[in-house]
C-alpha positions as CSV (number, residue, x, y, z in Angstrom):
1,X,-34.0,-95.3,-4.4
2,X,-32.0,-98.1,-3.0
3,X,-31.4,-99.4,-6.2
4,X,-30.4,-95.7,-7.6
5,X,-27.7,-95.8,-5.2
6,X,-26.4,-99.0,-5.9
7,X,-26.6,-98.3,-9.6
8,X,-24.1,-95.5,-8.4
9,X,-22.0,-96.9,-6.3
10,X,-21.7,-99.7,-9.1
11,X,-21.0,-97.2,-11.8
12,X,-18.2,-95.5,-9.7
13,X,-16.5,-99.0,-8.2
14,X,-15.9,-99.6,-12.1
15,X,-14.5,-96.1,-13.0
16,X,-12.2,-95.9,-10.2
17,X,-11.4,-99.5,-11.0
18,X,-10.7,-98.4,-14.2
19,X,-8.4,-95.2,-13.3
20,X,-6.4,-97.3,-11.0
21,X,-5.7,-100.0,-13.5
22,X,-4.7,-97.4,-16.3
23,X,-2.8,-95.6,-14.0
24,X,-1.2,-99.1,-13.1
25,X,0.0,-99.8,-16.7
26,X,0.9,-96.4,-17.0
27,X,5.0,-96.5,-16.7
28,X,7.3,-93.6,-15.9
29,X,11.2,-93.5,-16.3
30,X,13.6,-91.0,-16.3
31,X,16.5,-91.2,-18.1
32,X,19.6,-88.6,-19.7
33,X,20.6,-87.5,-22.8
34,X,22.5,-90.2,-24.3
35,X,22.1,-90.5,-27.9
36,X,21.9,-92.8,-30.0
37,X,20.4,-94.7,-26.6
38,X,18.3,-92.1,-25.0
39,X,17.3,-88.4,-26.5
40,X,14.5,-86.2,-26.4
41,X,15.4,-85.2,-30.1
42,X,15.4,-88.7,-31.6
43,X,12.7,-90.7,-33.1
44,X,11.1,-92.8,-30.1
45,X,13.2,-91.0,-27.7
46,X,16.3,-93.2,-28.9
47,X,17.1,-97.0,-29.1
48,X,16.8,-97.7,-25.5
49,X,13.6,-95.8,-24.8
50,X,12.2,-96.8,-28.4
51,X,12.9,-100.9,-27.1
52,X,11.7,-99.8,-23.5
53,X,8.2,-98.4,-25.1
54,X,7.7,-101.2,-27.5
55,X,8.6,-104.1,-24.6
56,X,5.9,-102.9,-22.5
57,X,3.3,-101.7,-25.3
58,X,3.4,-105.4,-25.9
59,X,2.3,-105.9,-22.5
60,X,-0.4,-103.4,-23.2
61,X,1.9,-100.8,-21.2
62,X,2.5,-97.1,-21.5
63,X,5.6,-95.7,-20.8
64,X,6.3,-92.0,-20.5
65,X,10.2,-90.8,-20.2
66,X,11.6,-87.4,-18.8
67,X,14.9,-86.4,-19.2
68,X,17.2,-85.4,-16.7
69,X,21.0,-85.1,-16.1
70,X,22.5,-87.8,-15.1
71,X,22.6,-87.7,-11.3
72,X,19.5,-86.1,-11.0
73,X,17.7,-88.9,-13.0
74,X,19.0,-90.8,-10.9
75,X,18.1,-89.3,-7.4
76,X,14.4,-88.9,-8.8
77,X,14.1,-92.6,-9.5
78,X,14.8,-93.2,-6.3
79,X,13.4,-91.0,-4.0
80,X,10.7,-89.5,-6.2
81,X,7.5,-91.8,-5.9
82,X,6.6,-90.2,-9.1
83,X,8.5,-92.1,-10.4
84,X,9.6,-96.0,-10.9
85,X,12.6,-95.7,-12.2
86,X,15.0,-95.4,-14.1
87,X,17.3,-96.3,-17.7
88,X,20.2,-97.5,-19.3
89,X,22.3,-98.2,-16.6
90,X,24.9,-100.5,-16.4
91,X,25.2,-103.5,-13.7
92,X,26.6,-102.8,-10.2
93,X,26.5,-104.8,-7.3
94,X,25.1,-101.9,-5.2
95,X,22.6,-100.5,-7.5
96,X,20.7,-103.9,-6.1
97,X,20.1,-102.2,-2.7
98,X,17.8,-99.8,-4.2
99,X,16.7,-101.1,-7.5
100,X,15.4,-104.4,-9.3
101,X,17.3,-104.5,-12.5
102,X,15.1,-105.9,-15.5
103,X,16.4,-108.4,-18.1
104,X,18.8,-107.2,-20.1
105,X,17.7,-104.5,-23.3
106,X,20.9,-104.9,-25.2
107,X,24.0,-103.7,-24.6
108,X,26.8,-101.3,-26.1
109,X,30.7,-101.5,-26.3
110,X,32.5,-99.5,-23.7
111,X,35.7,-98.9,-24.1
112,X,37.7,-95.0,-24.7
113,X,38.4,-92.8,-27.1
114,X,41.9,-91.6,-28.1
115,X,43.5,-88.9,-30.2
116,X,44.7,-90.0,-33.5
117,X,47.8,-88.4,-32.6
118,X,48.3,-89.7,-29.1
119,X,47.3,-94.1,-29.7
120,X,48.0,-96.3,-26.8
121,X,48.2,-99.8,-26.6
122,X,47.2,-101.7,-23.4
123,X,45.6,-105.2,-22.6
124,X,45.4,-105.0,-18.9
125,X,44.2,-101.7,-16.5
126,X,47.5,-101.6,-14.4
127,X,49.3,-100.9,-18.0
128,X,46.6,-97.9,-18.5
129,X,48.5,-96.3,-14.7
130,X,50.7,-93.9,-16.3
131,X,47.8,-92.4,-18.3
132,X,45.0,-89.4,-17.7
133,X,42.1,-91.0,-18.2
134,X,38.6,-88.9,-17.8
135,X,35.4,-90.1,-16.7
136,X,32.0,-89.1,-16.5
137,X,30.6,-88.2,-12.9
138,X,28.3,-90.7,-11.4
139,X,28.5,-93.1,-14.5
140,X,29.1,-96.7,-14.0
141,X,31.9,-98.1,-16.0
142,X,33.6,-101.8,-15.0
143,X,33.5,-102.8,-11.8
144,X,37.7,-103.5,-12.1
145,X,38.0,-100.1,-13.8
146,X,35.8,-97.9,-10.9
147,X,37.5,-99.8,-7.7
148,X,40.7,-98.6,-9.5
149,X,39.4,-95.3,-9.8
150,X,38.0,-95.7,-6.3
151,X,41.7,-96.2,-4.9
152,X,43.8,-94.0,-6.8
153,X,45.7,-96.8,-8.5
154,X,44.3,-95.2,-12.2
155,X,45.0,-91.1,-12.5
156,X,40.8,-90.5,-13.8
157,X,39.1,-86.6,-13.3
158,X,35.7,-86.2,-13.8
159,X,33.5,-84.7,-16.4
160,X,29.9,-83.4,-16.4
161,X,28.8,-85.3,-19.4
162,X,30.3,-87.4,-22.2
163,X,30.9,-84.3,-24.6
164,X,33.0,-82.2,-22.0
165,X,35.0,-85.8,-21.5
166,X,35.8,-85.5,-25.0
167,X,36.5,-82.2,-25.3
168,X,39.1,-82.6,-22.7
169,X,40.8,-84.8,-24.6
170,X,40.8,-82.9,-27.9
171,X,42.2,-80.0,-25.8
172,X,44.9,-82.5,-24.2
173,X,43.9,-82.3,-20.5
174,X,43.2,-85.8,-20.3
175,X,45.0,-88.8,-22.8
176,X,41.7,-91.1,-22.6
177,X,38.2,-90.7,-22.5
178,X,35.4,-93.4,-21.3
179,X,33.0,-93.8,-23.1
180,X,30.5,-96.0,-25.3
181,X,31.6,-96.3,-28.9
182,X,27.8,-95.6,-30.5
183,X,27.9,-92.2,-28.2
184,X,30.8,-91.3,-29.2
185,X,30.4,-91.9,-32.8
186,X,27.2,-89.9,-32.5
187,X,28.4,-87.1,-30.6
188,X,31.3,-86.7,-33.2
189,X,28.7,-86.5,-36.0
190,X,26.3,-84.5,-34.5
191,X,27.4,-82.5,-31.7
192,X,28.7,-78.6,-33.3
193,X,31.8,-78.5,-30.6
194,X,32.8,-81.3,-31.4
195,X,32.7,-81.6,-35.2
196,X,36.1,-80.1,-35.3
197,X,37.6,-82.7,-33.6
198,X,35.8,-85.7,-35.8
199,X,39.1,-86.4,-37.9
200,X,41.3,-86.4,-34.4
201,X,39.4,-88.6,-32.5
202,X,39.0,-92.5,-32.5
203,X,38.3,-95.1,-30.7
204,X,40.9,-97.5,-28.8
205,X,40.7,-101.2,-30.0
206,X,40.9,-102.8,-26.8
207,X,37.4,-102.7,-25.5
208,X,36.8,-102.0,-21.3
209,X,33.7,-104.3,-22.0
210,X,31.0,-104.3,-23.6
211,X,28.4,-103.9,-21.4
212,X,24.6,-105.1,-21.1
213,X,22.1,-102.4,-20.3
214,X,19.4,-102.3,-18.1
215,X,16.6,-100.4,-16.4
216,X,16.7,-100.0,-12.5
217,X,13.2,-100.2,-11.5
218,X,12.5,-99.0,-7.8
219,X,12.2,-101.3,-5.2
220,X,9.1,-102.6,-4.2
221,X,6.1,-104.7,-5.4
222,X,5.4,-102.5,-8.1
223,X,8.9,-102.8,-8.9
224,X,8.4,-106.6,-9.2
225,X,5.6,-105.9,-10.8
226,X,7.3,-103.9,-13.6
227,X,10.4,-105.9,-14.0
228,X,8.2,-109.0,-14.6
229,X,5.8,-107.5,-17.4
230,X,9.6,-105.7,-19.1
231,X,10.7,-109.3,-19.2
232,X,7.9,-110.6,-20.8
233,X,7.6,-108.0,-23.2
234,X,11.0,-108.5,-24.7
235,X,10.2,-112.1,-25.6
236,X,7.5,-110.5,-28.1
237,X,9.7,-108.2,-29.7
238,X,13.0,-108.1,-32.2
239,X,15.4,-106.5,-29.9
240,X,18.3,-106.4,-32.8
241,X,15.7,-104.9,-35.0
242,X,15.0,-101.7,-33.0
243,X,18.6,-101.3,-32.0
244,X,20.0,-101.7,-35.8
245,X,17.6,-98.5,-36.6
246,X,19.6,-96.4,-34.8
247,X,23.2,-97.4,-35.4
């Protein structure tokens, strides 16, 4: 009998031990719709998610993505514990107090969009002063460009997502929009309210930055865990590779 029960007790150790550690290696994200980076309707969920999945499948990782808007992704990676966090996202300062940020998983050019019609030509923020410039709601841009915003020294009004920025500017309410070239390359390709204004819209030469993009990954051990086994995992794979496929 004695040895029945420890025959048991062995056999259940091992499958909880085994639950635990799948569940361990079992990664969940949230993240917006951001094509070409992030999409429910791309292959691989996007470039970002398709790099995220194959850095950590090298690692012998899962990682399972659900799609929020952006704010919301946001709150849920840090507040959710159902979560451990959350992707792309640029680099803040302040994003540290709640996040580890992993190693960079490439990056994209941010700059803004500007009618054909209406081209300005600027090399410093101060000369954009004069202009309306719209923004996305809860995005981080450049840390130069959102203290500006921050202090009313550049005239920005917010947008719920990157397609209503740019429909404000092909309706004239705003004379720029932020925003990441490949999106808005995409969006004017894909996106049926905007298809009318492909042929108005382009994208101003001067470049805001272009900026490296990350996953914030909640603090904590696991967190530590996490950013450790991301950062080992894109040593294994071709970063360029993935990101080429979808631009």
């Amino acid at each position: 009998m004695k040895r029945l029960i420890l025959c048991v007790l062995t056999v259940f150790i091992a499958t909880v031990g085994f639950e635990v550690g799948a569940e361990g290696k079992n990664v969940q994200l949230t993240s917006l719709d951001w094509p070409p980076y992030t999409s429910e309707s791309l292959p691989n969920q996007g470039a970002s998610a398709a790099l995220a999945k194959e850095a950590f499948a090298a690692m012998g990782y899962t990682l399972e993505v659900k799609f929020y808007p952006w704010k919301r992704a946001v709150a849920l990676a840090k507040n959710d514990p159902a979560y451990d966090g959350y992707f792309p996202e640029y680099y803040a300062k302040e994003l540290e107090e709640d996040f580890i940020l992993s190693e960079p998983m490439g990056s994209g050019p941010l700059g803004f969009a500007q009618r054909k019609d209406h081209q300005i030509d600027w090399s410093t923020l101060p000369d954009l002063a004069k202009y309306r410039i719209g923004v996305v709601s809860g995005y981080v841009n450049t840390a130069e460009f959102d203290d500006m915003v921050a202090n009313q020294k550049l005239n920005a009004s917010e947008a719920g997502d990157d397609v209503k920025n740019l429909m404000k500017l092909v309706s004239d309410r705003i004379d720029l929009a932020v925003v990441d070239k490949n999106v808005m390359n995409y969006l004017l390709s894909t996106e049926a309210s905007l298809k009318s204004a492909a042929g108005k819209i382009e994208f101003n030469p001067t470049l805001l930055e272009d900026k490296k993009l990350y996953i914030c990954f909640k603090k904590g051990p696991r967190g530590e865990e996490l950013a450790k086994v991301f950062s080992e995992g894109l040593k294994k794979i071709d970063i360029d590779k993935i990101m080429q496929g979808y631009f």
